[in-house]
Backbone bond lengths (Angstrom), bond angles and torsions (degrees), N, CA, C in turn:
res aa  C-N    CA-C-N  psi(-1)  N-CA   C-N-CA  omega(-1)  CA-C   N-CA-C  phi
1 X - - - 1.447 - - 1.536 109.35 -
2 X 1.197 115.19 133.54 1.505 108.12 169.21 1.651 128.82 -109.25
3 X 1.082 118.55 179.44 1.735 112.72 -152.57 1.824 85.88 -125.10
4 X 1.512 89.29 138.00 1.338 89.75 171.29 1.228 104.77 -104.80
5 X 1.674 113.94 169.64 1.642 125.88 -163.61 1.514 98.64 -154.61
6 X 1.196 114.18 121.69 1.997 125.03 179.46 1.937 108.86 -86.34
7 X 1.316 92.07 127.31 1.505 78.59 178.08 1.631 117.88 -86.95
8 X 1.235 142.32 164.65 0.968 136.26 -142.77 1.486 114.59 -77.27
9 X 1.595 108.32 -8.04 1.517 117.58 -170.53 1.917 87.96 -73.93
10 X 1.556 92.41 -73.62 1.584 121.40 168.06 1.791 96.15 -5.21
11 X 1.076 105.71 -85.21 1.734 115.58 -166.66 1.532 100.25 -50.21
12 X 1.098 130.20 -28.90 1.514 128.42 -160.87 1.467 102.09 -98.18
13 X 1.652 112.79 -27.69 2.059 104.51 162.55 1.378 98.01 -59.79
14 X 1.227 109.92 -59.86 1.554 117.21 -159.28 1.935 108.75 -32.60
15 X 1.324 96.09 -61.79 1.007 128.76 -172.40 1.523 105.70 -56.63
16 X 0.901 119.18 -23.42 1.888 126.14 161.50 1.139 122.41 -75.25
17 X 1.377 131.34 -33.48 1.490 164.44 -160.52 1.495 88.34 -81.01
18 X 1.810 89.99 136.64 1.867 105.70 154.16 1.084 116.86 -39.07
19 X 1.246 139.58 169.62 1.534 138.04 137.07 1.063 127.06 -41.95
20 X 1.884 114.33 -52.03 1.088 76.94 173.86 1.790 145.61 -140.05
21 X 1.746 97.06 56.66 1.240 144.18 162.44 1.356 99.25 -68.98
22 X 1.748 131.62 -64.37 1.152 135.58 -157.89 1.848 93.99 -69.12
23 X 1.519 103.38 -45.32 1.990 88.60 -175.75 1.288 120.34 -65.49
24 X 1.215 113.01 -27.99 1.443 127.60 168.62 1.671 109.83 -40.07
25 X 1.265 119.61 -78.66 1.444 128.50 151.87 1.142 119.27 -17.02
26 X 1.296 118.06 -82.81 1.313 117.82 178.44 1.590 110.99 -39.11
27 X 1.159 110.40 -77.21 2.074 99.78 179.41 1.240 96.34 -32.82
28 X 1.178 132.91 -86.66 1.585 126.18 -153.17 1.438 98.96 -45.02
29 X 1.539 146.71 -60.53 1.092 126.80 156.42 1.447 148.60 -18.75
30 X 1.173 98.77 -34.77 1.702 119.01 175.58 1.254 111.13 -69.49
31 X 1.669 113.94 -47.09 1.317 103.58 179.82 1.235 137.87 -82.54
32 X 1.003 113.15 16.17 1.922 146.10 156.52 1.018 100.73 -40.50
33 X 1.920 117.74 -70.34 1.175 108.08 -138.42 1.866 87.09 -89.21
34 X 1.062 138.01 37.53 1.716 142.63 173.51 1.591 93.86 -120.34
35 X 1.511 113.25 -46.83 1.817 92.60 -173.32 1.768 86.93 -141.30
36 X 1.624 109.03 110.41 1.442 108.37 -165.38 1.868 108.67 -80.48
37 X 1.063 107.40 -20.72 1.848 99.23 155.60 1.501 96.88 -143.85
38 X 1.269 100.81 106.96 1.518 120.37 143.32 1.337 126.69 -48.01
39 X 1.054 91.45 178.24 1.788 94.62 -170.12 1.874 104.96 -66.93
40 X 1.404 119.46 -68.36 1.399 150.93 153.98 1.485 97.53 -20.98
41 X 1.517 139.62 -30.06 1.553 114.31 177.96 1.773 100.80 -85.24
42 X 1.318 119.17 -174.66 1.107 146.36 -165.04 1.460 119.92 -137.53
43 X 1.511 133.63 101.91 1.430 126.39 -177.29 1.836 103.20 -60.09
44 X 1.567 136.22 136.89 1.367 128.45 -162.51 1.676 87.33 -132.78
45 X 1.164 136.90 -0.56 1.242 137.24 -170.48 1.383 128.89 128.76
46 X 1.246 130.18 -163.81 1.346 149.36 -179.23 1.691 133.37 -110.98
47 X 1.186 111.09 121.16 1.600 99.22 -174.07 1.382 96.50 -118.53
48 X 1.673 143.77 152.02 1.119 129.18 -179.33 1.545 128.14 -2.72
49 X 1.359 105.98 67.14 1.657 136.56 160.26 1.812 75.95 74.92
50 X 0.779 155.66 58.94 1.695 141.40 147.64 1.523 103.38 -129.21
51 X 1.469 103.29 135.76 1.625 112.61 164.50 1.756 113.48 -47.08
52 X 1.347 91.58 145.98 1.681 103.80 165.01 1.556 110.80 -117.50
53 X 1.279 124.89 126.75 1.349 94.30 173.85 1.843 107.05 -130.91
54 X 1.165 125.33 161.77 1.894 122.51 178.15 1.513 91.00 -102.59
55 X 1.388 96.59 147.93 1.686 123.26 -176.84 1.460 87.20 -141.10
56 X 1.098 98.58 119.29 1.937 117.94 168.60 1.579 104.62 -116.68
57 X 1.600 97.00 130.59 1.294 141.67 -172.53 1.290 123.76 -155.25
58 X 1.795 91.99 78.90 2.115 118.35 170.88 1.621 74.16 99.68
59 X 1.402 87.63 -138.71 0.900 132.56 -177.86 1.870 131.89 -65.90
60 X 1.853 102.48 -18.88 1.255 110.13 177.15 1.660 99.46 -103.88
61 X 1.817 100.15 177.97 1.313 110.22 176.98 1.550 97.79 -128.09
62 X 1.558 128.62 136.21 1.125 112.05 142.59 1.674 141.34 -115.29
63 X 0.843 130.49 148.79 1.448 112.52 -162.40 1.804 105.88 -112.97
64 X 1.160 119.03 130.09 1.227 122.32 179.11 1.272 126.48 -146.05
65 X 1.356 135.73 166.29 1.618 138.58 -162.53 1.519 107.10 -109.29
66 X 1.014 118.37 139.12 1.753 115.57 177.13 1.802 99.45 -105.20
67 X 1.256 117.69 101.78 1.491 120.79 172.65 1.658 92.94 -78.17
68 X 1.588 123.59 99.28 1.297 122.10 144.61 1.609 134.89 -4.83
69 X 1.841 82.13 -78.74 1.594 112.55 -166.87 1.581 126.44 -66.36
70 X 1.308 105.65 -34.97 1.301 109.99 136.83 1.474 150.61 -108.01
71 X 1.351 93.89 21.00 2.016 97.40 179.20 1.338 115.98 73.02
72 X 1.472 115.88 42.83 1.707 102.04 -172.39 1.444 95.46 -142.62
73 X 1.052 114.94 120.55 1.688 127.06 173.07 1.805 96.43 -92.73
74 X 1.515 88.19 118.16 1.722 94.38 162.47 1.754 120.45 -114.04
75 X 1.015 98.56 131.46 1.514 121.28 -169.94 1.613 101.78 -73.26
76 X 1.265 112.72 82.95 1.906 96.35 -149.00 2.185 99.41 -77.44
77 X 1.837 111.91 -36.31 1.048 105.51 170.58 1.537 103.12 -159.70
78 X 1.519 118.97 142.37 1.145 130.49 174.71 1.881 113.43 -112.88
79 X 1.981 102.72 138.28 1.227 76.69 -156.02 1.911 84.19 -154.74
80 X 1.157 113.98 -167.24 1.667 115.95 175.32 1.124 95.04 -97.31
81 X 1.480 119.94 155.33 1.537 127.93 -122.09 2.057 64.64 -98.72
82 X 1.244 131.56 -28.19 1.486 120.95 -161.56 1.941 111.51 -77.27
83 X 1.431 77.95 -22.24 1.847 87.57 -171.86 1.994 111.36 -90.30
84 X 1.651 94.10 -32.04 1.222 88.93 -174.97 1.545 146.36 -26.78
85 X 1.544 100.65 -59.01 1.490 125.52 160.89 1.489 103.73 -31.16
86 X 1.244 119.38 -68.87 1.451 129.40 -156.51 1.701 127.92 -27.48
């Protein structure tokens, strides 16, 4: 099973967000770390040899890295599906 981890941008949308928009997220987040790309994410490229992949949820996008080798999905930034890219 792997553990998910928010990067500090990530925690600080969240952290702007209603309640309960932000819990919303979070569940859909949670279940990452049970199936780390679902069907519904999208491979978007490569960052120093590691997958990136977008997970859309409503209206937001988040984009995150699946570290294999140690079991840790990082949530690198969550964002509106228009800003994400940016």
């Amino acid at each position: 099973m792997f553990e998910a981890h928010l990067s500090q941008s990530a925690q600080e949308f969240l952290d702007k967000l209603d309640e309960f928009t932000s819990d919303r997220i979070k569940k859909r987040l949670k279940n990452l770390e049970e199936t780390p790309i679902p069907s519904d994410s999208k491979f978007i490229g490569r960052e120093n040899n590691e997958k990136i992949f977008r997970y859309r949820i409503g209206k937001f996008r988040a984009l995150y890295k699946v570290k294999e080798s140690v079991k840790i999905i990082l949530i690198a930034k969550i964002e509106k599906r228009s800003k994400v890219y940016d």
